[in-house]
Residue frames relative to the residue before (quaternion, step in Angstrom):
aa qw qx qy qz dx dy dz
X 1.0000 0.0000 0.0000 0.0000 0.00 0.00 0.00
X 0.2220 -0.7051 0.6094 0.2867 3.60 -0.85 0.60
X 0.5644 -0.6503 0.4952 0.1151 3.15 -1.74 0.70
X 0.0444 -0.7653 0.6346 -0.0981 3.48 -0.27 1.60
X 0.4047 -0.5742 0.6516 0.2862 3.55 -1.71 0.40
X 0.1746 -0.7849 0.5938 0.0307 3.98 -0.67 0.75
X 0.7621 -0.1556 -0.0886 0.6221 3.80 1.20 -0.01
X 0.0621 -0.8115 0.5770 0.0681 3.63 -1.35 0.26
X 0.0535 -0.8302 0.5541 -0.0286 3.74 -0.76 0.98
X 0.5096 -0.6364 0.4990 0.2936 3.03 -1.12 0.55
X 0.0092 0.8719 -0.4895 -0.0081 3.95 -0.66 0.50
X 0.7737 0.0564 -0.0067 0.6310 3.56 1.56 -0.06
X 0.5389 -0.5116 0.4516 0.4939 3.57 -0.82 -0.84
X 0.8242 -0.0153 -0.0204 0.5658 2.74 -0.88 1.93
X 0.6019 0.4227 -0.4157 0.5350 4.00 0.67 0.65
X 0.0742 0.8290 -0.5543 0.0065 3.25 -0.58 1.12
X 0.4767 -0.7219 0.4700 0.1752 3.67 -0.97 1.14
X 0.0204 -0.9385 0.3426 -0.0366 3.53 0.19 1.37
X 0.0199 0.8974 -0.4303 -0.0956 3.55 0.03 0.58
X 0.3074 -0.7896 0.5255 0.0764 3.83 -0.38 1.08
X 0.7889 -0.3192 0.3402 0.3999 3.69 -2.13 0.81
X 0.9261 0.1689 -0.1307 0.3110 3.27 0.21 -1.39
X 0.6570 -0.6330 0.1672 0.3738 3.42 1.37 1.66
X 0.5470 0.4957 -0.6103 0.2873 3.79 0.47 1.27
X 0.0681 -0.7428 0.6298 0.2167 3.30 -0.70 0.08
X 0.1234 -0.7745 0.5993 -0.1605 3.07 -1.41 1.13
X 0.2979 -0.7593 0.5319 0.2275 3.61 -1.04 1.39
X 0.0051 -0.8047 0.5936 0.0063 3.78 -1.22 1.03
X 0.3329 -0.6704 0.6618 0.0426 3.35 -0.89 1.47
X 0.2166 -0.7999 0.5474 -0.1166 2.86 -0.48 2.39
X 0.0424 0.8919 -0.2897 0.3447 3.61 1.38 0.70
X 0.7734 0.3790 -0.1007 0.4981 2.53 0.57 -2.21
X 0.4481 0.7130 -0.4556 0.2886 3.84 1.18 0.04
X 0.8609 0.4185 -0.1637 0.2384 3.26 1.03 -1.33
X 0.1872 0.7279 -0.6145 0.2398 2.96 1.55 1.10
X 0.6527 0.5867 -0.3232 0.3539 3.87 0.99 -1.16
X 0.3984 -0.6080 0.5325 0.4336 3.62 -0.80 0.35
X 0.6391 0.5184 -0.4769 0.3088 3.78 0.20 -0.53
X 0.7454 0.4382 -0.2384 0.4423 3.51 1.11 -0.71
X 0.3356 0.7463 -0.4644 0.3387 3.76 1.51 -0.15
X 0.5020 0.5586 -0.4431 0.4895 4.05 1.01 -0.76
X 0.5739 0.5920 -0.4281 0.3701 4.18 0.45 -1.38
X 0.6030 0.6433 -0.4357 0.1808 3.77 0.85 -1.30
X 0.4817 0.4226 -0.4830 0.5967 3.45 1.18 -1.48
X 0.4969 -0.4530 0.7156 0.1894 2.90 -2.43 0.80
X 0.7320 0.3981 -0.4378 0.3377 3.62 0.42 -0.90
X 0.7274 0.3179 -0.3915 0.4653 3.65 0.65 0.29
X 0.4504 0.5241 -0.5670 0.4482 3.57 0.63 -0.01
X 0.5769 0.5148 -0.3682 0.5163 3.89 0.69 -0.89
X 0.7551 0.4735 -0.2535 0.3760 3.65 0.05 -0.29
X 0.4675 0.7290 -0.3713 0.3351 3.22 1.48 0.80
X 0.1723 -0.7601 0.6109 0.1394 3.83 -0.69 0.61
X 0.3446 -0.6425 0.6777 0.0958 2.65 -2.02 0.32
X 0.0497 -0.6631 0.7166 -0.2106 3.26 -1.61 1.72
X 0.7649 -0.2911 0.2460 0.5193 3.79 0.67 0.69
X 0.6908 -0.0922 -0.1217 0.7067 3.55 1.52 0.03
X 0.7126 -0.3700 0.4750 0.3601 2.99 -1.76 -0.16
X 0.2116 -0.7761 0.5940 -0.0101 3.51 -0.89 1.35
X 0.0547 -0.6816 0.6969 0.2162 3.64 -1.72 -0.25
X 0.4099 -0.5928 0.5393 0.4356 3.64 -0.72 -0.01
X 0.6482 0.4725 -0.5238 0.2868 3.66 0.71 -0.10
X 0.5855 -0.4070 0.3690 0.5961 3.80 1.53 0.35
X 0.5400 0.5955 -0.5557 0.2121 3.78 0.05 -0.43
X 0.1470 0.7907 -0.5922 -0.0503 3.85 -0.59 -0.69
X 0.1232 0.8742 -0.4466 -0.1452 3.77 -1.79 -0.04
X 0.6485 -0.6804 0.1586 0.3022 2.48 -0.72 1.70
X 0.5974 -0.6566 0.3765 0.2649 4.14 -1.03 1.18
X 0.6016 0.5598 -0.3500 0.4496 3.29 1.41 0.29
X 0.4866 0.5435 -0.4155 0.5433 3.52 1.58 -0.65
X 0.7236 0.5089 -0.1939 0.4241 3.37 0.69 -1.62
X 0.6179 0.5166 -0.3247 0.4960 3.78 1.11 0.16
X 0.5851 0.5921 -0.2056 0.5145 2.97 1.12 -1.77
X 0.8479 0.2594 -0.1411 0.4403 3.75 -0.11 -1.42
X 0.4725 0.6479 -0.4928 0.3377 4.00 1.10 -0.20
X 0.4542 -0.4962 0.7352 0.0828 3.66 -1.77 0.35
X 0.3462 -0.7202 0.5796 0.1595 3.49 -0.40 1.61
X 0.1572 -0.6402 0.7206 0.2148 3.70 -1.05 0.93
C-alpha cells in the first residue's frame, strides 16, 4: 500500500495531528524541518498555517513531505 495523508490539523506549534490510508493517526513536530534552509520560510507561523493537503502536506511555495517522513518522525496518538 502506498502511504497517503487523509486529514491534517494543527495541534501546537509546528505539531501537526496526522492521520494516514492505512488508519494511524499520529502527532509530528514538523520543526525538526527547519534545520534545512529550504524549509527556514515554514518558521513564520503565518505560512506554515497555509499548508494543504493532496496525499501529503503541501505549501504553495512548492515545498511538500513526503508521508513517510511524516510517519517515520510522528508520535502514535
Amino acid at each position: 500500500m502506498i502511504l497517503h495523508v487523509t486529514d491534517a490539523k494543527c495541534v501546537g506549534d509546528y505539531v501537526l495531528q496526522c492521520t494516514f490510508n492505512n488508519g494511524a493517526t499520529k502527532l509530528v513536530d514538523l520543526s525538526v524541518l527547519f534545520k534545512y534552509p529550504a524549509y527556514k520560510v515554514l518558521e513564520d507561523r503565518a505560512k506554515f498555517m497555509q499548508f494543504g493537503l493532496r496525499d501529503t502536506l503541501y505549501w504553495e511555495s512548492g515545498l511538500d513531505v513526503a508521508p513517510e517522513f511524516l510517519y517515520g518522525h510522528g508520535v502514535d496518538v
